[in-house]
N, C-alpha and C positions, 0 to 999 in steps of 0.2 A: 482534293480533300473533301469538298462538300458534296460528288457523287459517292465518294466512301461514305460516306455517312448516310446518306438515302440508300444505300442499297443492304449498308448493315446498321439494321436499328438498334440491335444490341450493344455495338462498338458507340452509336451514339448515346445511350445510355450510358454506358461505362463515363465516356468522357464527361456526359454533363454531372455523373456523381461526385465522380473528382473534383472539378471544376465547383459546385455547390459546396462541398467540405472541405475544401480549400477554404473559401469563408468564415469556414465554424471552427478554425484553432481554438484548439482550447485554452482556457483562461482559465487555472485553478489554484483557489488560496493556497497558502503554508500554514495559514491559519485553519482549523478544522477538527469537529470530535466524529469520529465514525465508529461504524461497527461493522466488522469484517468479516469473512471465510476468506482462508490459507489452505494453499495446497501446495504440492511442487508437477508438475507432470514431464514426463521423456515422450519427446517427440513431438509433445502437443496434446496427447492422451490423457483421456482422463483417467486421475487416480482411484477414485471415488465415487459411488454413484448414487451417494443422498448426502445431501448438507451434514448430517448427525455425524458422518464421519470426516467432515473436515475439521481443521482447527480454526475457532471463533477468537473473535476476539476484539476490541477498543483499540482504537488510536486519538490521540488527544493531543495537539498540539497550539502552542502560543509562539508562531515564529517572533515576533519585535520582541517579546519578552523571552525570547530565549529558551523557552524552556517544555518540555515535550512529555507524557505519558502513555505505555505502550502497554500491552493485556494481553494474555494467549491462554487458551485453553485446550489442553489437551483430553478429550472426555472418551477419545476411543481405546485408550489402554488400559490397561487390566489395572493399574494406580494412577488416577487420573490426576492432575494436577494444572494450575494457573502460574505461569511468569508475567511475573511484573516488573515493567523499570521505570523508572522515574529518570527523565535524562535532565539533571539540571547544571544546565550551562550558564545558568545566571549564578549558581552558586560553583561552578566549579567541581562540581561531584555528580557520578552518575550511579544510583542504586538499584541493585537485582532481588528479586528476592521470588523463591517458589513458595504457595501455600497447596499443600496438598489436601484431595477434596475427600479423606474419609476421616480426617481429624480438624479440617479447616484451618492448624498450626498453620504458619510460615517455618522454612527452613533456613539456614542462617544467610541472613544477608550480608551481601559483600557491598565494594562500594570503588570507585576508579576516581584518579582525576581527570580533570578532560579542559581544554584550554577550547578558546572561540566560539562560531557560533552552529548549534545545532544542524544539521543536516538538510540538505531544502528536499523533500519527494518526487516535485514536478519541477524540478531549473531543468531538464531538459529541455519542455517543451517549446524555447523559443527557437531549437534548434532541430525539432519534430519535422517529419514525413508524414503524409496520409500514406497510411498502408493497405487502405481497403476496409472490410466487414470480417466481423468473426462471430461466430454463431455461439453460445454457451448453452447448452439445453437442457442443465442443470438450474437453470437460473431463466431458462427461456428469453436470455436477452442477444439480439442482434447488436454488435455494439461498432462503431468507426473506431480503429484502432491509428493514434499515433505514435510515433517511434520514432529512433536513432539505434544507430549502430556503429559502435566507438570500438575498434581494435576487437571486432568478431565480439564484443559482448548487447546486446539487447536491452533497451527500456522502452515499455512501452504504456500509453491507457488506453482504456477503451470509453467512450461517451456516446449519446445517445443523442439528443436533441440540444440542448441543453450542455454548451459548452463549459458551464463552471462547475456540471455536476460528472464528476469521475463514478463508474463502474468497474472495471478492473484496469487494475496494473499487473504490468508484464514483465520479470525481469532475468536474466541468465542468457546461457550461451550453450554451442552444442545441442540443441536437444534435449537440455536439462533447462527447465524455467519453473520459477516459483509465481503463482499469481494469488493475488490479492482480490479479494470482490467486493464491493463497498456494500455494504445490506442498504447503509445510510449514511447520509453525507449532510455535515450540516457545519458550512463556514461563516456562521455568526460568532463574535466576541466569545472564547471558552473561561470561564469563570475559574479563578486561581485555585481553588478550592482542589478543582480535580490534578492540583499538580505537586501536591503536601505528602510529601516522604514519609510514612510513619515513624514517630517517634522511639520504638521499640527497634524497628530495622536501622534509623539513624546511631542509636544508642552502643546495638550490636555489632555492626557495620566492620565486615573484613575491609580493613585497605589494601588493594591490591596498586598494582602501578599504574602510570597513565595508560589512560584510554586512546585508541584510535579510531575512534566513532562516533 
Protein backbone atom coordinates (compact mmCIF):
# COMPACT_ATOMS: atom_id res chain seq x y z
CA UNK A 1 0.00 0.00 0.00
CA UNK A 2 2.53 2.49 1.02
CA UNK A 3 4.68 1.97 -2.45
CA UNK A 4 1.08 2.74 -4.01
CA UNK A 5 1.09 5.78 -2.63
CA UNK A 6 4.79 6.94 -3.40
CA UNK A 7 4.49 6.24 -6.78
CA UNK A 8 0.91 7.99 -7.20
CA UNK A 9 0.75 11.25 -5.43
CA UNK A 10 -2.46 12.07 -6.72
CA UNK A 11 -4.10 8.71 -5.33
CA UNK A 12 -2.43 10.05 -2.12
CA UNK A 13 -3.99 13.08 -2.29
CA UNK A 14 -7.40 11.81 -2.85
CA UNK A 15 -7.03 9.72 0.16
CA UNK A 16 -5.66 12.17 2.59
CA UNK A 17 -8.83 14.57 1.35
CA UNK A 18 -11.12 11.94 2.41
CA UNK A 19 -9.54 11.14 5.26
CA UNK A 20 -9.27 15.22 6.31
CA UNK A 21 -13.37 15.55 5.54
CA UNK A 22 -14.19 12.72 7.21
CA UNK A 23 -13.41 14.97 10.22
CA UNK A 24 -15.48 17.99 9.22
CA UNK A 25 -19.30 16.23 9.23
CA UNK A 26 -21.16 18.58 9.29
CA UNK A 27 -22.99 19.95 12.14
CA UNK A 28 -26.03 22.14 11.06
CA UNK A 29 -28.81 23.81 13.07
CA UNK A 30 -32.73 23.37 12.45
CA UNK A 31 -32.65 26.51 13.94
CA UNK A 32 -31.73 29.29 11.06
CA UNK A 33 -32.89 32.55 8.98
CA UNK A 34 -31.30 32.26 5.36
CA UNK A 35 -31.45 33.64 2.17
CA UNK A 36 -31.59 31.51 -0.78
CA UNK A 37 -31.37 30.83 -4.83
CA UNK A 38 -33.62 27.78 -6.24
CA UNK A 39 -33.20 26.04 -9.09
CA UNK A 40 -34.04 22.55 -10.41
CA UNK A 41 -31.30 21.16 -12.87
CA UNK A 42 -31.53 17.52 -15.25
CA UNK A 43 -28.41 15.94 -15.09
CA UNK A 44 -26.52 18.32 -13.00
CA UNK A 45 -26.81 21.12 -15.59
CA UNK A 46 -27.25 24.22 -15.15
CA UNK A 47 -30.51 25.84 -15.77
CA UNK A 48 -29.64 29.35 -15.57
CA UNK A 49 -26.72 31.37 -16.11
CA UNK A 50 -27.09 34.70 -13.77
CA UNK A 51 -28.60 34.54 -10.15
CA UNK A 52 -31.54 37.18 -11.67
CA UNK A 53 -32.98 34.32 -13.16
CA UNK A 54 -33.13 31.96 -10.31
CA UNK A 55 -35.81 31.90 -7.78
CA UNK A 56 -34.63 33.92 -4.35
CA UNK A 57 -35.92 33.71 -1.44
CA UNK A 58 -35.92 33.42 2.94
CA UNK A 59 -36.03 30.54 5.08
CA UNK A 60 -36.75 30.96 8.58
CA UNK A 61 -37.02 28.68 11.01
CA UNK A 62 -37.47 28.00 14.96
CA UNK A 63 -37.14 24.19 15.34
CA UNK A 64 -37.93 23.81 19.60
CA UNK A 65 -40.65 26.16 18.92
CA UNK A 66 -42.03 24.48 16.17
CA UNK A 67 -42.59 26.70 13.95
CA UNK A 68 -41.01 27.72 10.35
CA UNK A 69 -41.28 30.55 7.64
CA UNK A 70 -40.67 30.13 3.93
CA UNK A 71 -40.47 33.08 0.83
CA UNK A 72 -40.05 32.57 -2.91
CA UNK A 73 -39.77 34.83 -5.57
CA UNK A 74 -40.54 34.40 -8.69
CA UNK A 75 -39.19 37.63 -10.78
CA UNK A 76 -38.41 35.93 -14.09
CA UNK A 77 -41.89 35.73 -15.39
CA UNK A 78 -43.81 37.90 -17.39
CA UNK A 79 -46.29 38.32 -13.70
CA UNK A 80 -43.93 37.97 -11.25
CA UNK A 81 -45.00 37.00 -7.82
CA UNK A 82 -43.83 35.85 -3.93
CA UNK A 83 -45.08 32.60 -1.93
CA UNK A 84 -45.36 32.72 1.38
CA UNK A 85 -46.09 30.04 4.14
CA UNK A 86 -46.01 30.25 7.40
CA UNK A 87 -45.76 26.68 8.73
CA UNK A 88 -47.16 26.75 12.30
CA UNK A 89 -47.04 23.54 14.02
CA UNK A 90 -47.27 25.10 17.23
CA UNK A 91 -50.52 26.22 16.27
CA UNK A 92 -51.70 23.51 14.22
CA UNK A 93 -52.19 25.43 10.92
CA UNK A 94 -50.04 25.84 8.15
CA UNK A 95 -50.79 29.15 5.74
CA UNK A 96 -50.07 29.88 1.90
CA UNK A 97 -50.53 32.87 0.44
CA UNK A 98 -49.19 34.63 -3.08
CA UNK A 99 -48.67 38.50 -3.15
CA UNK A 100 -48.24 39.48 -6.68
CA UNK A 101 -45.57 42.11 -7.55
CA UNK A 102 -47.41 44.64 -9.91
CA UNK A 103 -50.32 45.46 -7.38
CA UNK A 104 -48.39 44.15 -4.00
CA UNK A 105 -52.13 42.52 -3.12
CA UNK A 106 -52.04 39.08 -1.62
CA UNK A 107 -54.29 36.48 -3.37
CA UNK A 108 -56.49 34.37 -1.20
CA UNK A 109 -55.10 32.60 1.41
CA UNK A 110 -55.68 29.26 2.32
CA UNK A 111 -54.78 27.35 5.36
CA UNK A 112 -54.18 23.27 6.29
CA UNK A 113 -54.17 21.43 9.54
CA UNK A 114 -51.04 19.65 10.26
CA UNK A 115 -50.40 17.57 13.37
CA UNK A 116 -46.41 17.12 15.13
CA UNK A 117 -43.37 18.53 14.61
CA UNK A 118 -42.06 20.50 11.65
CA UNK A 119 -39.84 18.94 9.32
CA UNK A 120 -35.99 18.74 10.30
CA UNK A 121 -33.61 20.02 6.71
CA UNK A 122 -30.42 18.26 7.79
CA UNK A 123 -31.64 14.79 10.06
CA UNK A 124 -29.89 13.23 7.39
CA UNK A 125 -26.61 14.22 7.98
CA UNK A 126 -25.91 11.74 10.91
CA UNK A 127 -26.44 9.25 8.28
CA UNK A 128 -24.09 11.40 5.39
CA UNK A 129 -21.24 10.15 3.01
CA UNK A 130 -18.44 12.45 1.88
CA UNK A 131 -19.12 12.38 -1.69
CA UNK A 132 -16.27 14.47 -2.95
CA UNK A 133 -15.98 18.43 -4.35
CA UNK A 134 -18.50 20.00 -6.71
CA UNK A 135 -17.74 23.03 -8.50
CA UNK A 136 -20.65 25.82 -8.76
CA UNK A 137 -19.30 28.59 -11.08
CA UNK A 138 -22.24 30.45 -10.81
CA UNK A 139 -21.46 31.20 -7.27
CA UNK A 140 -17.68 30.48 -7.71
CA UNK A 141 -17.85 28.06 -4.83
CA UNK A 142 -15.93 24.79 -4.46
CA UNK A 143 -18.02 23.22 -2.05
CA UNK A 144 -17.59 19.11 -0.03
CA UNK A 145 -20.56 17.69 -0.73
CA UNK A 146 -22.35 15.25 1.76
CA UNK A 147 -25.13 12.84 1.10
CA UNK A 148 -27.24 9.66 1.39
CA UNK A 149 -29.23 7.79 -0.96
CA UNK A 150 -32.37 6.15 0.45
CA UNK A 151 -34.45 3.94 -2.26
CA UNK A 152 -32.52 5.81 -5.47
CA UNK A 153 -33.62 9.23 -4.06
CA UNK A 154 -30.69 11.80 -3.07
CA UNK A 155 -30.00 14.63 -0.22
CA UNK A 156 -27.27 16.20 -0.19
CA UNK A 157 -25.14 19.71 1.30
CA UNK A 158 -22.50 21.28 0.18
CA UNK A 159 -19.88 23.15 2.88
CA UNK A 160 -16.77 24.73 2.83
CA UNK A 161 -14.62 25.02 5.79
CA UNK A 162 -16.77 25.68 8.19
CA UNK A 163 -19.00 22.72 9.12
CA UNK A 164 -22.01 24.57 10.56
CA UNK A 165 -22.13 26.78 7.76
CA UNK A 166 -24.40 25.08 4.75
CA UNK A 167 -23.90 26.25 0.97
CA UNK A 168 -26.16 24.16 -1.13
CA UNK A 169 -28.53 21.47 -0.62
CA UNK A 170 -28.99 18.75 -2.96
CA UNK A 171 -32.21 16.95 -3.34
CA UNK A 172 -34.05 14.46 -6.19
CA UNK A 173 -33.56 11.49 -8.08
CA UNK A 174 -32.98 10.46 -11.81
CA UNK A 175 -31.23 13.40 -13.10
CA UNK A 176 -33.79 15.65 -11.89
CA UNK A 177 -32.40 17.64 -8.68
CA UNK A 178 -33.71 20.84 -7.11
CA UNK A 179 -30.78 22.72 -5.37
CA UNK A 180 -30.90 25.34 -2.81
CA UNK A 181 -27.88 27.94 -2.36
CA UNK A 182 -27.65 29.64 0.88
CA UNK A 183 -26.55 33.62 -0.08
CA UNK A 184 -26.66 33.48 3.94
CA UNK A 185 -26.78 31.41 6.86
CA UNK A 186 -27.08 32.66 10.17
CA UNK A 187 -28.14 30.02 13.20
CA UNK A 188 -28.47 32.44 15.89
CA UNK A 189 -31.91 32.66 18.16
CA UNK A 190 -34.65 33.74 15.07
CA UNK A 191 -36.98 36.35 16.68
CA UNK A 192 -40.84 35.30 16.87
CA UNK A 193 -41.73 38.26 15.11
CA UNK A 194 -40.62 36.70 11.71
CA UNK A 195 -43.17 33.95 12.22
CA UNK A 196 -46.88 36.12 12.63
CA UNK A 197 -49.45 34.93 10.16
CA UNK A 198 -51.02 38.18 8.96
CA UNK A 199 -53.98 38.83 10.33
CA UNK A 200 -55.93 39.60 6.93
CA UNK A 201 -54.58 35.99 5.37
CA UNK A 202 -55.59 34.50 9.14
CA UNK A 203 -59.02 36.19 8.84
CA UNK A 204 -59.52 34.90 5.02
CA UNK A 205 -57.93 31.80 5.27
CA UNK A 206 -59.46 28.74 2.94
CA UNK A 207 -59.50 25.52 5.12
CA UNK A 208 -58.42 23.06 3.24
CA UNK A 209 -57.68 19.34 4.76
CA UNK A 210 -54.88 18.13 6.73
CA UNK A 211 -51.53 18.73 5.57
CA UNK A 212 -48.80 16.19 4.89
CA UNK A 213 -45.95 18.33 5.40
Amino acid sequence: MMKLLLCCPSLYLLLATVVAQSNRRPNISETFAAHIFSEDRTNNELQFPTRAMLTAGVWKRDYEKNMAYQSSTQSALFVPFTSEVWRRYDMGVIYDQVVYAHNRLPSSCTSQHVTGHIPNVFGFLPRAKYLGTQYFGLFNWTLHMWGVNETGFETAVGIMEDPTRPYALRSGKAGQYAYHFFESFNSSDVPAANFVVPKLCQKNSTMYGQSDY
